[in-house]
N, C-alpha and C positions, 0 to 999 in steps of 0.2 A: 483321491489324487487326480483320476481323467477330468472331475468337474471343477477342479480347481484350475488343470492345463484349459478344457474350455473356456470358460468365464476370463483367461488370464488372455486364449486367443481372438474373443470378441472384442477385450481392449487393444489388441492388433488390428482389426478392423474397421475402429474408428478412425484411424487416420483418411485424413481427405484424398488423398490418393490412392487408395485399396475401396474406399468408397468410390469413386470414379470408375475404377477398372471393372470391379463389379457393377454399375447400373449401367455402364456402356459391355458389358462381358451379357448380360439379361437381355438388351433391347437387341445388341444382334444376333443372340442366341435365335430369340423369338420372330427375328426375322427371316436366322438360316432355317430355324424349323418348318416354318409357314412355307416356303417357294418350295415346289415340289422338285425331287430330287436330292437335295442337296443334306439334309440332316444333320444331327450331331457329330458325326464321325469326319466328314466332311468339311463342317464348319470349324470344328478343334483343330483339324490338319492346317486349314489354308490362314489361321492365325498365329498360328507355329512361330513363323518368320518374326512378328513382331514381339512376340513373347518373350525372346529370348534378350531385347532391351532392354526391358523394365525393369526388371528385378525378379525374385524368388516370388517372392509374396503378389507382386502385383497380379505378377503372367499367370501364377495358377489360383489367384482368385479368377483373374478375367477367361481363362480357359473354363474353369470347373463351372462359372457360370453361362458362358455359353452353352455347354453340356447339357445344364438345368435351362436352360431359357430356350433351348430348342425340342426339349421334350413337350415343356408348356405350349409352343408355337405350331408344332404340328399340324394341332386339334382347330385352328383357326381355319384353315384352309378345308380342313376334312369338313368341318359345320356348313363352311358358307355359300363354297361351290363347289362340296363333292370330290375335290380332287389330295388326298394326305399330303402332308408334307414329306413324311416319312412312312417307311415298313409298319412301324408301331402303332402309327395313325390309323393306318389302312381301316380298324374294327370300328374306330370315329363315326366313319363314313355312315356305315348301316342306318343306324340311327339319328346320328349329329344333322344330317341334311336334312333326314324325312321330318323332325322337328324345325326346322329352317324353313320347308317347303307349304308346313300347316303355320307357318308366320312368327312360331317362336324362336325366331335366333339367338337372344336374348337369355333366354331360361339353356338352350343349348351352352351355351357359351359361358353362364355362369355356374353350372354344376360341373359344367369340365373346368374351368379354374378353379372351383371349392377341390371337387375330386382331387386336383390334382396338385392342390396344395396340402389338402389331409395327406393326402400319398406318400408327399415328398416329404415332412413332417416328421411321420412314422416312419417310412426309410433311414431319413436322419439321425430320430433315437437310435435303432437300432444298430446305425455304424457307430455312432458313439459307444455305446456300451456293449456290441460284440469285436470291435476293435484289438482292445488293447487285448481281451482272453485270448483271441484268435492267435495273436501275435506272440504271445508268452506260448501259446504250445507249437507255436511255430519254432521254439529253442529249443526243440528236442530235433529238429529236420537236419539230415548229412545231408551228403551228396548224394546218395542214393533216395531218397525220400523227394526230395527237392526236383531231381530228375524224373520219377515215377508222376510228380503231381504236373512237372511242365508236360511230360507225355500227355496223364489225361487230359489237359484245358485243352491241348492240340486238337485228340479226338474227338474231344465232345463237341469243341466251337465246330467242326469237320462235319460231324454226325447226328450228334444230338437235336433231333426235332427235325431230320431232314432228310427225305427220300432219296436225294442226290446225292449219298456218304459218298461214293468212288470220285464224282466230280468235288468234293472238298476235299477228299485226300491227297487229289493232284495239285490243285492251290496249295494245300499245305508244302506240300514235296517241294511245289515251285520257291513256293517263301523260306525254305528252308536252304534250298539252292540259293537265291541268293543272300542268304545268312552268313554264307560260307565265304565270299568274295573277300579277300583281301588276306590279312593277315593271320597267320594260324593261333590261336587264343595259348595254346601249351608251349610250343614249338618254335612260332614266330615264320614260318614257313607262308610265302605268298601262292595263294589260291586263286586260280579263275580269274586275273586280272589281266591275264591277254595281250598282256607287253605293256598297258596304262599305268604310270606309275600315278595315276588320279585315285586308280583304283584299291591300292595298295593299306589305303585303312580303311577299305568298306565302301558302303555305298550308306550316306547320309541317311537315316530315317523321315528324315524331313522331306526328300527330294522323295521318296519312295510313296508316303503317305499324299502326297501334295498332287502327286501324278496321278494314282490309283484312285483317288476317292475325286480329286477336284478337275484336273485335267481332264478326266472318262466324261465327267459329268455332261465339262464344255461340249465333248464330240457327239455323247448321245444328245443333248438338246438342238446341234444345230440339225442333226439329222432329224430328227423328229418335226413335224412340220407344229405348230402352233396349235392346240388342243382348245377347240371350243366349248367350253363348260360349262356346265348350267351355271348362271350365277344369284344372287338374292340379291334385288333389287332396291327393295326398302330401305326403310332407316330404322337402325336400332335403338330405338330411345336409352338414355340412361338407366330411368327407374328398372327397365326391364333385365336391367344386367344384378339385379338383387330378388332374388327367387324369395317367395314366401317362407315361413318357418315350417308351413307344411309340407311343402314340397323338399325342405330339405332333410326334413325327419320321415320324410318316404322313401328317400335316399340313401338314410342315414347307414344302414347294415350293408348296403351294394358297395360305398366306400370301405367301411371296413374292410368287410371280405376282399374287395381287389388290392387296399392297400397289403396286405398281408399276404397273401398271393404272388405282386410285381417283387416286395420285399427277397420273399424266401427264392422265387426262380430266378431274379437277380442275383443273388449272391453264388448260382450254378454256372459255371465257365461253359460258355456256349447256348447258354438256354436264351438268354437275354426279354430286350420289353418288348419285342413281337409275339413273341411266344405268352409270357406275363398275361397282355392284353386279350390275348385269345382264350386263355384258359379261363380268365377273371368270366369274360360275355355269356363263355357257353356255362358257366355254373350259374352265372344269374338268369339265363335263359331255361336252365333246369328248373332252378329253384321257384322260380315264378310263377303266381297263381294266374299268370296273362301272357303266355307267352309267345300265343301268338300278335301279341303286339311290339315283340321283337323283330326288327327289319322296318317300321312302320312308324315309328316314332315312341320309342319307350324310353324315359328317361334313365334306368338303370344302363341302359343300351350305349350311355354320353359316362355317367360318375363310375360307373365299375372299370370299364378300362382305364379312363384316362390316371384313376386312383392308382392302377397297378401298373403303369407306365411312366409314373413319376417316382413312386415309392422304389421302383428298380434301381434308380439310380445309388440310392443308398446301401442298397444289397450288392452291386456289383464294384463300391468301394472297397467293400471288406476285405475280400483278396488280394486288392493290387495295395491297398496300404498295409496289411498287415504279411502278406506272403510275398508280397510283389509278383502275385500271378493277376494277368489281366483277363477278364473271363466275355469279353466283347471288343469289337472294333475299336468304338470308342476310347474305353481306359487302355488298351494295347497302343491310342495316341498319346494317350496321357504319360503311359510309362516310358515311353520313348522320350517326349517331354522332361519327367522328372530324372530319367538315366542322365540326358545332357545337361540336366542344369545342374547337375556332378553328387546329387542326392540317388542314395541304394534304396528302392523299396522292398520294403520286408520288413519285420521288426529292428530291425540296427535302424531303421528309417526314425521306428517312432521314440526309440532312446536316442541316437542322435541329431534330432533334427524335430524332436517332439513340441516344440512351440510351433514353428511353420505347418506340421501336418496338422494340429489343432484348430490353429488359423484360420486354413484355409478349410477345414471344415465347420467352421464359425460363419466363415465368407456363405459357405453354403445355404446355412439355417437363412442368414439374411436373404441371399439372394432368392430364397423361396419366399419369404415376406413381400421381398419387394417385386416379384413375380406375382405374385395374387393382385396387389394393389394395381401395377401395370394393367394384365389382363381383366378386370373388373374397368378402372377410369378409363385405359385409352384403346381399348376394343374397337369400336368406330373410325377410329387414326388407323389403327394396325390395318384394317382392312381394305383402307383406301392407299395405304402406301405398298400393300401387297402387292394392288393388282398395277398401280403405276410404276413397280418396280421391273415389272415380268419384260417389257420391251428391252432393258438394258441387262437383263441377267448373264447372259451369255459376253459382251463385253467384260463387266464387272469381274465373273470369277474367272474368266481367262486371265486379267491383266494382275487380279490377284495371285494366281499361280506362276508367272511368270517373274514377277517382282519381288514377290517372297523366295521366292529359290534364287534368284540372282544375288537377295540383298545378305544371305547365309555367307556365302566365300567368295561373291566376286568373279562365278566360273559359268563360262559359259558350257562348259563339262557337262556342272550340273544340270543346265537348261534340258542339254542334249536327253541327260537319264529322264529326265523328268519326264518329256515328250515319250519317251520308250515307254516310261510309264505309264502314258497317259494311252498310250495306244494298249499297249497288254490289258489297263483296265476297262477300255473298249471292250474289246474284244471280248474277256470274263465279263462282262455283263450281257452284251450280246447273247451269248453261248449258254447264258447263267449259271456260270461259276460262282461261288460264291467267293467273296474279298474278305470277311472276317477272317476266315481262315489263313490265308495268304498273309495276313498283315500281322496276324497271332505268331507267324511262325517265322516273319523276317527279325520280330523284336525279339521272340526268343531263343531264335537258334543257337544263336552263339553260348547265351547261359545254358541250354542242352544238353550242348557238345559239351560243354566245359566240364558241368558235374557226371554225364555220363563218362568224361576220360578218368574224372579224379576216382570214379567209385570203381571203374577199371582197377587204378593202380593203386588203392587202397584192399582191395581181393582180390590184387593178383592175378587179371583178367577173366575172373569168375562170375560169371553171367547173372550164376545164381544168389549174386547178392538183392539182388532184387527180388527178389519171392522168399527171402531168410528173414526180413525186417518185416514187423510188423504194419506199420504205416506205408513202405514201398508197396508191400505185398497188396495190400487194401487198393492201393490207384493201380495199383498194374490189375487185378481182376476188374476193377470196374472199367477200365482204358478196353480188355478183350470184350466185357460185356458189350459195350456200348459198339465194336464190331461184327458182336453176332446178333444186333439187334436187328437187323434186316430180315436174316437168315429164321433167326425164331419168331419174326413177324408174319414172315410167308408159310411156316411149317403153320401156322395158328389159325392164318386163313385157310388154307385149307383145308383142315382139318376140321373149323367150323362149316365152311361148303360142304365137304365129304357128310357129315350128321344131318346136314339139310337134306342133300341128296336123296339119302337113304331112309329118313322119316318121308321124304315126298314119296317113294318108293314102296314104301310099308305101309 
């Protein structure tokens, strides 16, 4: 039945206009990915605005592809002059340049686009065919379940992989504070609107996303003065962007492995493809009979991450189409996205609205086809439009944040939050807050609140429905684990200290 809905939504995607939005949704993915700063998260937010005229089909092809086109984009920048485009990139760097710098950019540049279209590939299968299961036992979730599991994605995206839990919990607090603004979800009671009747049905996700990720961006690059970077010189010939067959069956088990890898810690709320990528280096970094040629130019050093930083993408599907939990920044734009274009995610999504979500997971398969051929033929373009882009960056995604939140309603209201916003995510990045978090907990507050009131008044304000249910009970102990994971990480060290101690002793 799913590969019958596929095959039914690849012929969705032939129309010339869902082709358009996709190879224009890829080329500026791999644009927003490549300029450092800016990323996937960033680049879905500040096209928000335009998406919302196209239609269903077109906007969340051309979204989902920029998603994917700025994963692939990243690795460009990290290769050629050392500097990521994104968090995910950053493992690139090690090795992607020190290969660049011994004159191969070329073999660089093509095992991270193989990587990282095997990646994406295997990600893809795997949302296709853990999808729809996901989604059918998602029909046994209340509100109490639903509630337990929005809790943990909260915690986790807060904590999970991050020595700074207390500063994600406040972001979270903060995003959840402004969750609450406007209209009471049970009640209909106005909250926190401060006498603004602007304020009285919330505060747009659009104007929130658009500030925090794209407006921050503008202030830290003007404050940042101009970064001098190594750059590579030369010329990449063609031939060189097609690796031998040797070299690619040397490769061949480090794609696996990180495809498989970005897969599974994608599909974990909060772990996402920086974490993916790290994990993927330092196992191939174990496993290798060379490893001290890690840092120095090792090719596993370029195919193992970028494999398991593409492949995340389709892990971190799973839950927002089949639970409608967003488990990263990104698909937490995305949800925000599919909530206004008046689509439920969760499985009511994929039985009502089951061609569109096929679709535009058909858009996906291609747009990773036509991501490889991109990154393989026009490698030498991208490179030179990268760096003649860098003088007008800062124009560019100003006049884009400003234009897209004005062209929503027409309010300069909106301008004003924007600007608030743009300064708050100033400011969290400065201080390093983390934004995942914050932006997890503006799209989910309100559904929260909603299923924590109903499982309220379904037991009768009995707390203890939540540790009575089998599946509540399971995300609420991993939600406490994952806040005493600090606490039992410092008992461990020292504990291991104390044993040193005492054999140095003895």
């Amino acid at each position: 039945m799913e590969l019958q809905l596929l095959l039914q939504g690849f012929m969705n995607i032939l129309d010339p206009q869902v082709i358009f939005w996709c190879v224009l949704g890829v080329i500026i993915g791999t644009l927003v990915g490549a300029l450092p700063g800016l990323g996937p998260t960033a680049g879905v937010a500040l096209l928000l605005p335009l998406s919302f005229t196209i239609g269903e089909l077109n906007a969340l092809t051309l979204l989902m592809s920029i998603y994917q086109g700025s994963m692939y984009g990243g690795s460009l920048t990290s290769i050629l002059i050392n500097v990521p485009g994104d968090a995910s990139s950053a493992v690139t760097t090690l090795d992607g340049y020190q290969l660049t710098k011994k004159g191969k950019p070329g073999i660089a540049l093509a095992l991270s686009a193989i990587g990282s279209f095997i990646g994406g590939m295997i990600g893809f299968i795997g949302l296709i065919f853990l999808t729809p299961y996901v989604a059918k036992w998602a029909y046994v979730f209340g509100s109490p379940e639903y509630f337990a599991l929005m809790l943990f994605a909260l915690i986790a995206t807060s904590g999970l992989g991050d020595k700074k839990l207390i500063k994600g919990l406040i972001a979270m607090g903060l995003g959840l504070l402004i969750s609450m603004i406007g209209s009471d979800s049970i009640q209909g009671i106005n909250r926190l609107t401060f006498g603004f009747f602007e304020l009285m049905d919330g505060i747009d996700f659009v104007v929130v996303a658009i500030g925090i990720f794209g407006l921050s961006e503008v202030l830290i690059l003007i404050e940042e003065k101009a970064k001098k970077s190594e750059e590579y010189k030369g010329k990449i010939p063609f031939r060189e962007l097609f690796p031998t067959v040797k070299q690619i069956l040397r490769n061949k088990w480090s794609i696996a492995r990180g495809s498989i890898i970005g897969f599974l810690v994608g599909i974990l709320p909060g772990a996402g493809a920086t974490i993916a990528t790290f994990l993927s280096y330092n196992l191939e970094k174990k496993l290798s009979k060379t490893p001290e040629e890690f840092g120095k130019g090792a090719e596993q050093g370029v195919s193992a991450p970028e494999s398991a930083n593409n492949a995340s993408v389709g892990g971190a599907l799973i839950p927002l189409f089949s639970l409608g939990i967003p488990g990263s920044g990104t698909t937490a734009v995305l949800l925000g996205a599919l909530v206004m274009f008046g689509l439920q995610p969760g499985p009511l999504m994929l039985q009502k609205s089951g061609d569109l979500v096929w679709a535009v997971i058909a858009g996906l398969v291609f747009a990773n086809v036509l991501l490889f051929i991109l990154n393989t033929a026009f490698v030498p373009a991208f490179a030179i439009l990268i760096k003649k882009a860098q003088p007008y960056l800062i124009p560019l995604i100003a006049a884009l944040c400003f234009i897209g939140v004005y062209t929503l309603s027409n309010s300069f209201f909106d301008i004003g939050l924007m600007m608030i916003f743009g300064l708050l995510g100033y400011f969290m990045k400065k201080f390093d807050f983390p934004l995942t978090p914050f932006v997890l907990a503006v799209v989910l507050g309100k559904m929260i609140e909603t299923n924590l009131r109903q499982s309220l008044l379904i037991s009768k304000n009995d707390m203890t429905i939540f540790f009575t249910r089998p599946l509540s009970l399971t995300f609420m102990l991993l939600t406490i684990l994952i806040l005493c994971l600090p606490v039992i990480s410092k008992i461990y060290k020292l504990t291991v200290t104390n044993r040193r101690i005492t054999k140095h002793e003895g």
